[in-house]
C-alpha angles and dihedrals in degrees: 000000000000125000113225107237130261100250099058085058099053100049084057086052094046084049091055094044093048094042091054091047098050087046091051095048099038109046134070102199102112081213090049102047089049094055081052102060094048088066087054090055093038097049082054074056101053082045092049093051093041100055088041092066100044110032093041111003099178086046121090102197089111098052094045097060087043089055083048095046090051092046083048095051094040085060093041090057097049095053091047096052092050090049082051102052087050083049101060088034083068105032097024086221138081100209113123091226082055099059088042108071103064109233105202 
């Protein structure tokens, strides 16, 4: 059975990185913004399980901070989406230009 290289799985990893950070930086949809950031955590995952396997694999240190860094964005992702859905009771909006510009 052959292993696919390193590398292969590093340039999916670096896709996934770029394509989270251009949606973060380019759209202005709150929703939209937060699923990006969770590509950007997911592809670190996809890193710390790669290198894992290859540099130490009977070792689990790789797939320990991957579990942490799930448990940390699936925090992340419940707090923002709380803050989100304030966001939109107030503004009735979840552009970030919206929430922006303070209504009083």
């Amino acid at each position: 059975m052959s292993s696919v290289p390193l590398s292969h799985i590093l340039f999916v990893s670096l896709a996934l990185f770029c394509i989270g950070m251009y949606g973060l930086f380019t759209r202005r949809n709150m929703i939209t913004m937060l699923m990006s950031v969770e590509l950007m955590l997911n592809s670190t995952n996809i890193n710390f399980v790669a290198f894992n396997k290859y540099l130490y694999p009977d070792k689990l240190d790789g797939i320990f901070f991957t579990i942490f860094i799930i448990t940390i964005a699936a925090a992340e992702a419940a707090v923002a989406i709380a803050i989100i859905i304030n966001l939109y009771r107030t503004h009735r909006s979840i552009d970030v230009e919206d929430a922006t510009q303070m209504k009083f």
